[in-house]
C-alpha positions in Angstrom: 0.0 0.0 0.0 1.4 3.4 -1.4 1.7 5.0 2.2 2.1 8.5 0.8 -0.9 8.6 -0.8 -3.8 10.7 0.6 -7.0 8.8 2.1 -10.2 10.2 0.5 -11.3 12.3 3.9 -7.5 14.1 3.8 -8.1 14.9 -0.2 -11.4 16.4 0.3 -9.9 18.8 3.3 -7.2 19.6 1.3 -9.7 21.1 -1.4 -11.2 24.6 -1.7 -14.4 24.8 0.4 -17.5 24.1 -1.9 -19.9 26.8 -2.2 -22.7 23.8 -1.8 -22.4 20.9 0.1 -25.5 18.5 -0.4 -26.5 16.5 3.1 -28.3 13.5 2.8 -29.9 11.6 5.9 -30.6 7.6 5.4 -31.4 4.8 7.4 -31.4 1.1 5.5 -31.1 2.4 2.1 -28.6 0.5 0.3 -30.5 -0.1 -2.9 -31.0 3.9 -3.1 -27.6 4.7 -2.6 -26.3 4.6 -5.8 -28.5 5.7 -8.4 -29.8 9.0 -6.0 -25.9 9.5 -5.6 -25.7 9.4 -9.6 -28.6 11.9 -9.4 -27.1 14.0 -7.0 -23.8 14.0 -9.1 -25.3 15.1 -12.6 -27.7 17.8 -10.6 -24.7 19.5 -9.1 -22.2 19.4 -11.9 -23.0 23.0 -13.1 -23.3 24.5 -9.9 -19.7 25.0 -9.6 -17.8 23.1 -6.2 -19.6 20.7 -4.7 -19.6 17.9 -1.9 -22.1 14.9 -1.3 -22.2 14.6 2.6 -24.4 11.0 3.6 -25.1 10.7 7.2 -25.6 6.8 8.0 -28.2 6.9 10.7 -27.5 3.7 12.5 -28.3 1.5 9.3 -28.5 -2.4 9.9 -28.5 -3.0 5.6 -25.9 -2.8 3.3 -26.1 0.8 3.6 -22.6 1.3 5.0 -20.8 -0.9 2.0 -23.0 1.1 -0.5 -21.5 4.2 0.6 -18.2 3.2 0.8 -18.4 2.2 -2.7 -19.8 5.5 -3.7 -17.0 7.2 -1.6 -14.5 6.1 -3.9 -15.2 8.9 -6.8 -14.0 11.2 -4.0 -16.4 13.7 -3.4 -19.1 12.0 -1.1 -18.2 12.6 2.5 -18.9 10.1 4.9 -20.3 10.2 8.9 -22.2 7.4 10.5 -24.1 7.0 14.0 -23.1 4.1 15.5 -27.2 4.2 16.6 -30.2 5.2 15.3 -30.7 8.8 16.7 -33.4 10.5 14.1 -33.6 11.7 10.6 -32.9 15.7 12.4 -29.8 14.4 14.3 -28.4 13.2 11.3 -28.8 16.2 9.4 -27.2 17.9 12.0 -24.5 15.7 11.8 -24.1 16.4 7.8 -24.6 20.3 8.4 -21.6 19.8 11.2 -19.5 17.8 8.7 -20.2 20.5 5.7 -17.7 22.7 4.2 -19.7 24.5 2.0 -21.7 28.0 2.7 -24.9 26.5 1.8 -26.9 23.5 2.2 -29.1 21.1 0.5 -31.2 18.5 2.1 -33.0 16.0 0.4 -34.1 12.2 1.5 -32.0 9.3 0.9 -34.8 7.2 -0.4 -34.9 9.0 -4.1 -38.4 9.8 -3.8 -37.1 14.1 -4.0 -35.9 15.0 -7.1 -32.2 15.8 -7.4 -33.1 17.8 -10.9 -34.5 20.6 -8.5 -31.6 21.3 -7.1 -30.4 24.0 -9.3 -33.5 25.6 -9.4 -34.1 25.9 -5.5 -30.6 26.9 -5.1 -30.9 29.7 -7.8 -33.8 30.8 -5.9 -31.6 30.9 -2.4 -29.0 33.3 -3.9 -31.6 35.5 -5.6 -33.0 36.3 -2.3 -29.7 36.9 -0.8 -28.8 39.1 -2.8 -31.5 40.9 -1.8 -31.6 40.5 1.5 -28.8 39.2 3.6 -31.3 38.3 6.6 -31.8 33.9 7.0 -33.3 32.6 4.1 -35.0 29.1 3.9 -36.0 27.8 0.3 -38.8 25.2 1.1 -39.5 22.6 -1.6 -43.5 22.1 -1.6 -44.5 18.5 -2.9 -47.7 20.1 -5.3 -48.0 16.2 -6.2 -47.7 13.9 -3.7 -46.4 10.2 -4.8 -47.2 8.3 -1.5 -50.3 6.1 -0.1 -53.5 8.1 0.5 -53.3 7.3 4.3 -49.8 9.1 4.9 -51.3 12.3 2.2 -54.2 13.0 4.6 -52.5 12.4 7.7 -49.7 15.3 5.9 -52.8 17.8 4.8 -53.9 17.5 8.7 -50.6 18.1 10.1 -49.7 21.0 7.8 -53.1 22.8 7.9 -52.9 22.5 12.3 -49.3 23.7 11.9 -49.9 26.4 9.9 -52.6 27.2 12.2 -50.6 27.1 15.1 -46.9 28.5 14.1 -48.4 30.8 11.5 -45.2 29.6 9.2 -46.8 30.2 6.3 -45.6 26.9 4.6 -47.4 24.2 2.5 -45.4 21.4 2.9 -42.5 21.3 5.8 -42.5 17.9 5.5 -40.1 17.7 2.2 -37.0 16.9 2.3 -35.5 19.3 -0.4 -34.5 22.5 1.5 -31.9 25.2 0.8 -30.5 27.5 3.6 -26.9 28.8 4.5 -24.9 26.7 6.9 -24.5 29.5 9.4 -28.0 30.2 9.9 -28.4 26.8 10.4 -26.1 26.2 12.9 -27.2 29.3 15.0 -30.8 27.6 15.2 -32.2 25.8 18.6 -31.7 22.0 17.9 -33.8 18.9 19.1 -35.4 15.8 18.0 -37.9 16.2 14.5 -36.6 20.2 14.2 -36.4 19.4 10.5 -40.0 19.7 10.1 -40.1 22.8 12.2 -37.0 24.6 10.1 -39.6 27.4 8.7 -40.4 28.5 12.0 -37.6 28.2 13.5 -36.1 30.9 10.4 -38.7 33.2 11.1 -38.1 33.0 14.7 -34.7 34.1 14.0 -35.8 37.0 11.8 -35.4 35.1 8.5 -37.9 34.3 5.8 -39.7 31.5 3.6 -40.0 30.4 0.1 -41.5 27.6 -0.8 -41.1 26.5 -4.9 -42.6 23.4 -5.9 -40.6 20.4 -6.8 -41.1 17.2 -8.2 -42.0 14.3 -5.5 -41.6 10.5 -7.5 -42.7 7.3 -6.1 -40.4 5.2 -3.7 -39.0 2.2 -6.2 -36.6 0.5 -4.3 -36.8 -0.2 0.0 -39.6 1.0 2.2 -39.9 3.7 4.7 -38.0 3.6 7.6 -40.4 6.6 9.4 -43.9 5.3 10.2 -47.4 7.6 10.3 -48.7 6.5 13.7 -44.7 7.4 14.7 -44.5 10.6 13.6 -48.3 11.3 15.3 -46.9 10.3 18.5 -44.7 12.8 19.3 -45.9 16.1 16.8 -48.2 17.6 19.9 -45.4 18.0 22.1 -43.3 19.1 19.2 -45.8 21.7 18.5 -46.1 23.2 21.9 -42.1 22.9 22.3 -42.0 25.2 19.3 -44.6 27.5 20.1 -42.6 27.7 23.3 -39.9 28.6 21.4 -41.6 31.0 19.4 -42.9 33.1 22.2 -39.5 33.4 24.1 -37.8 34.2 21.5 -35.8 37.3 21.5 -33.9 38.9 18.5 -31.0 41.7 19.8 -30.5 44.7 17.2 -27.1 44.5 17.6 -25.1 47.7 16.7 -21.1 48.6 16.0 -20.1 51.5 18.1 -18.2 53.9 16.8 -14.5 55.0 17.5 -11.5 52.5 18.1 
């Protein structure tokens, strides 16, 4: 073994920060590991530097060996919980991990689109250029591809959360989201935040946009996140946030003047 050769995590440090670093959370998804990666690859080719960060959330499958094999073109970054500890935890993880000023999120199980990417990150840097404040881009699912039982349960959820938060957001639920690292990291963190990320960027004085995207049917595995799970615990995330949401205090911070 040629000693003085680099091992793939010392390559990618040695690199010029990406300007976009695309985090993906999975749990038993081997047989979607390669063909979203492929996805994820051709998506991001034109968007200038780029890295692929998976977050192995305690899988039990192949998933580990699938990455590892994905690894080897050299930009996919690799982090693993030796545990299951949520879909939010591992995105934490990947955001943690990232080099890049601004994320991506997207499930691992290839039912978002890659193929939006460009457009919901175009739409990230139009509105910072306008305004420098937290921005979220939210994708919004117009067409749901999933079983009627976990669509109605969704419509419920989102209309009593809209209610309730006043995010002003169709659809927290998908996966695709754009938002600068920073902001991201300066947020309040727990278990299920990622489907509280729009109020939480309001609550720290940013904004929403949500831009529909395509949503495609799950072809290969089955989901690892069941209906009556996520039920079981949304009330008390809902009053943890509104909690959140009411002692929430933004400082105008100001630069004095003079030396």
């Amino acid at each position: 073994m040629d000693q003085t050769r680099p091992t793939p995590a010392a390559a990618a440090a040695s690199r010029p920060a990406p300007l976009l670093s695309v985090v993906v959370p999975v749990r038993n998804e081997a047989p979607n590991i390669a063909p979203l990666v492929a996805e994820i690859r051709q998506a991001v080719a034109g968007l200038g530097a780029y890295e692929i960060i998976y977050v192995d959330d305690g899988s039990t499958d192949g998933t580990a060996a699938a990455l590892a094999e994905a690894a080897r073109a050299g930009d996919l970054v690799r982090r693993r919980h030796r545990v299951s500890c949520g879909q939010s935890a591992a995105i934490a993880t990947g955001v943690k991990a990232a080099r890049g000023t601004w994320i991506v999120t997207l499930d691992g199980d290839g039912q978002n689109d890659p193929a939006d990417i460009p457009r919901l990150f175009a739409a990230a840097l139009a509105e910072d250029a306008l305004d420098p404040a937290p921005v979220l881009i939210a994708g919004h699912r117009t067409t749901r591809r999933d079983t009627r039982t976990k669509r109605i349960v969704s419509r419920i959820a989102n209309a009593v959360r809209a209610r309730l938060l006043g995010d002003a957001t169709p659809d927290t639920g998908c996966g695709l989201k754009v938002f600068r690292r920073a902001d991201f990291l300066d947020l309040p963190r727990f278990d299920h935040m990622h489907r509280y990320l729009p109020a939480l960027f309001l609550r720290a004085g940013g904004r929403v946009r949500s831009v529909p995207v395509n949503h495609r049917p799950r072809l290969r595995g089955r989901s690892n996140y069941g209906v009556l799970d996520r039920l079981g615990v949304a009330l008390l995330d809902l009053v943890g946030v509104i909690w959140l949401q009411r002692r929430g205090r933004r400082p105008e911070v100001e630069i004095p003047e003079g030396p």
